[in-house]
N, C-alpha and C positions, 0 to 999 in steps of 0.2 A: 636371848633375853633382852626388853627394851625396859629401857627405867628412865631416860633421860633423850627426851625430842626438841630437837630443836626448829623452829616453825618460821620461815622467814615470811614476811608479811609486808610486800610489793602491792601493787595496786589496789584498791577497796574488794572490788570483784575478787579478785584470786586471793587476797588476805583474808576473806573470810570463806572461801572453798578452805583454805587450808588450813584456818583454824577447826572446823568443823571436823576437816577429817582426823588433824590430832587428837581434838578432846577423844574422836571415837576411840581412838587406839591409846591413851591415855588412862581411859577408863577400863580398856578388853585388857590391858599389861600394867597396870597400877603405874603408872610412869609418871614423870612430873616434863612441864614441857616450859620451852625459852620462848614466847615469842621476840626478834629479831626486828629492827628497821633498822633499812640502810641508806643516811642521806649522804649521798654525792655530790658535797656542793660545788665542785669544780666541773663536772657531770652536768649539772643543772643550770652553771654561772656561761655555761660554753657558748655565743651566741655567734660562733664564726667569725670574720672579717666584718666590720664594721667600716660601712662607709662613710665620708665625709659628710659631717652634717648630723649623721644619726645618734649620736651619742647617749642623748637623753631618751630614747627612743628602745637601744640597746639596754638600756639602765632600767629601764619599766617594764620591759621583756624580764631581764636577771630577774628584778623582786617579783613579779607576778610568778614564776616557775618556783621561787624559793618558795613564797606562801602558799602554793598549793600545792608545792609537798609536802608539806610542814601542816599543812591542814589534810592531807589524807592520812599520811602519818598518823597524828592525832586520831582521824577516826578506827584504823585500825588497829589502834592502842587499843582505845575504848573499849570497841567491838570484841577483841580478844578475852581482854581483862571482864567484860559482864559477861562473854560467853563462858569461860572456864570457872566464873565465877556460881555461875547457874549450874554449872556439870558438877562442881565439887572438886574439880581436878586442881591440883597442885600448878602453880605457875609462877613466871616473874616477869618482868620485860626487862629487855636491853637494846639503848639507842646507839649503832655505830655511825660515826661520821669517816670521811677520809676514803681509803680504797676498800671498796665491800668486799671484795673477792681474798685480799686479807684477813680482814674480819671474820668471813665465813668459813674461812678456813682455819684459824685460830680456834672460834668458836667452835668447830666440828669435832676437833680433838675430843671432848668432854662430853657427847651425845652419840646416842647411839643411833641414830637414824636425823634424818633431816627435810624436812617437808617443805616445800614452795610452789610455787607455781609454774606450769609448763612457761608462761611468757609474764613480762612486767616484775621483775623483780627488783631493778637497781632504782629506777626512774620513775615508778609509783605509778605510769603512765604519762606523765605530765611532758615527757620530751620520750623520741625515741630509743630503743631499747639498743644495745652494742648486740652486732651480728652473735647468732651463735652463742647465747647469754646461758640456756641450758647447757651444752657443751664444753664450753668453758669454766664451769661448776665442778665438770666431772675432770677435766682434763688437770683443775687444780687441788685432786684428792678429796672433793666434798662429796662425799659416798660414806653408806650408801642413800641417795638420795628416790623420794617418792615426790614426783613433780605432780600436779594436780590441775585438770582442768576448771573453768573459771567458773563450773555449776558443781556444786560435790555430787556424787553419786556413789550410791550401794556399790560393793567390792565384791561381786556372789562369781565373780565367770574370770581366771586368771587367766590370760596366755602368755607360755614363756616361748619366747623365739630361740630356740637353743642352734647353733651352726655346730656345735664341735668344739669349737675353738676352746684353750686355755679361756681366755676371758671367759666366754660364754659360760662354762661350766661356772667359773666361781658368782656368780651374776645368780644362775639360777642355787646355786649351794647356799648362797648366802638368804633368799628370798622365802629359801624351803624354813634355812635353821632359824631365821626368825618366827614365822608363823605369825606374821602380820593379822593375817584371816584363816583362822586353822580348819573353820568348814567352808573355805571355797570352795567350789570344783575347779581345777586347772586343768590345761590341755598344752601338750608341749609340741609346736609344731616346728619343725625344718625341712628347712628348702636344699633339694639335691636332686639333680637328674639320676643318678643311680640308685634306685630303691633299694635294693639288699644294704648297701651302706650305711642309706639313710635309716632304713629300719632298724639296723645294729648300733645306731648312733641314740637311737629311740630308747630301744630298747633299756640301753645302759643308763639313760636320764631317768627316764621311769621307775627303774629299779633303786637306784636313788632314792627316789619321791616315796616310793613303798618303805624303807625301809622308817622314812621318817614319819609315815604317816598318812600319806597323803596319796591316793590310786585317780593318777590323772590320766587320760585319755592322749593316744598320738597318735599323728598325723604328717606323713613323709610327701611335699609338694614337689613337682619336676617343673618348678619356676624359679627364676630370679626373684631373690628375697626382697628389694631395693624396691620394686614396681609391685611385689605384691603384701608384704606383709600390713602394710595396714586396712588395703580392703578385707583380708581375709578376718585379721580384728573384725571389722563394722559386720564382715558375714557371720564370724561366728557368736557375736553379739557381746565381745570381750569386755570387759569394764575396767582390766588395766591390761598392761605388756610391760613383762619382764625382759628388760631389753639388755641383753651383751653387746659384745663386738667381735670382727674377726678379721678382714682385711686391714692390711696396713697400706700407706703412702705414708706424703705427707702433709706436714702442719696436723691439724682436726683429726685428719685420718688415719694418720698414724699411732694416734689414742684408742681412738673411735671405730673406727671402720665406716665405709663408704653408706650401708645399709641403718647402723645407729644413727650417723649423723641427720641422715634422710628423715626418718622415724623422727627425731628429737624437734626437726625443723616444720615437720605439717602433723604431727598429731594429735588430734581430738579429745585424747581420753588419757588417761593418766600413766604414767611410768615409772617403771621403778627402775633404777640404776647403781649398779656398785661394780664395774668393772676400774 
């Protein structure tokens, strides 16, 4: 059940893909939604090594990056607020300053789901973004989250990359028991050189998905996941991916897995995540 979305609202472009696609789910689960900014002023005040001489120069760099976050800010206030306003949906706004990824994670406690943008979320655009800025969302428990690309689009085609793994399963459990889009069609595909496995791995996800509702379609690939899961997305014409994880190393990967992290770093189209 969702009752409470939290919507973080980074660049103009992706704060309003992502407003768009709350209000929709807002409206399909009666929910009330946060939108979120997050200024970083030490993030944005950062202008490296200053050489001699430059000072005033460094100094008009700082307020020019302040005020045009502060003016995007603003318009994706606005833009928020007359959008949920026009829908009827229930909203509020909250400005964090200080460490966002604190924030977001404070704030996550009290929402059920969490919406932003695959890129641009800290820095509104106006300076570049910290490596890994999706990633690091997940790796500090803000799940589960639904990252959004910078055009909204229809959610009619799910693909869940299911491997097997602990993670993975609870990734697609959690995706089924919400019922974000309860007439999608889904398709659960995994990648494994030994078919019989693969298909008893299938199988069991499926039966799942049946029990809750949902008769999705699978599909057992004898490829590496990492080089192929997102053209197979753009071939089967998916509109999101339900992305787990399964490999471990370390740092990122260790969370993540080798194949996520890939997926998180060049994907087009949107993602849902809660491992």
């Amino acid at each position: 059940m969702i009752k409470r979305i939290l919507v973080g609202l980074g660049s103009l472009e992706y704060a309003r893909s992502a407003t768009a696609k709350a209000i929709e789910l807002a409206r399909l689960h009666e929910a009330e939604l946060t939108g979120v900014t997050l200024f970083d002023i030490e993030r944005l005040d950062d202008t490296g090594p200053i050489p001699i001489g430059a000072g005033q120069l460094a100094k008009e760099l700082k307020d020019s990056r302040l005020k045009d976050a502060a003016d995007i800010i603003k318009a994706a206030e606005a833009h928020f607020v007359a959008e949920c306003e026009k829908a009827g949906v229930k909203h509020r706004l909250q400005l964090e300053t200080g460490d966002p990824l604190d924030a977001l994670v404070s704030l996550t406690r009290y929402h059920d789901l969490v919406i932003c943008g695959l890129r641009s979320l800290f820095e509104h655009g106006v300076v570049d973004e910290p490596p890994d800025e999706l990633a690091l969302l997940v790796q500090e428990g803000i799940r589960p989250l639904l990252a959004v690309s910078d055009k909204d689009r229809s959610i009619r085609r799910v693909l869940i990359a299911y491997s097997g793994s602990m993670e993975s399963a609870k990734t697609m459990r959690r995706f089924v028991q919400l019922r974000l889009w309860p007439d999608a069609k889904l398709k659960i595909v995994t990648f494994h050189e030994d078919q019989e496995e693969g298909e008893s791995r299938l199988a069991q996800a499926a039966d799942y998905c049946l029990a809750h509702g949902f008769e999705p379609e699978t599909e057992c690939i004898a490829k590496p996941p990492m080089e192929n899961l997102l053209p197979y997305a753009d071939q089967w014409k998916a509109d999101l991916i339900v992305l787990g994880n399964s490999a471990k190393s370390m740092l990122l990967r260790r969370i993540l897995g080798e194949t996520a992290l890939h997926v998180m770093r060049n994907a087009d189209r949107p993602l849902f995540l809660a491992q």
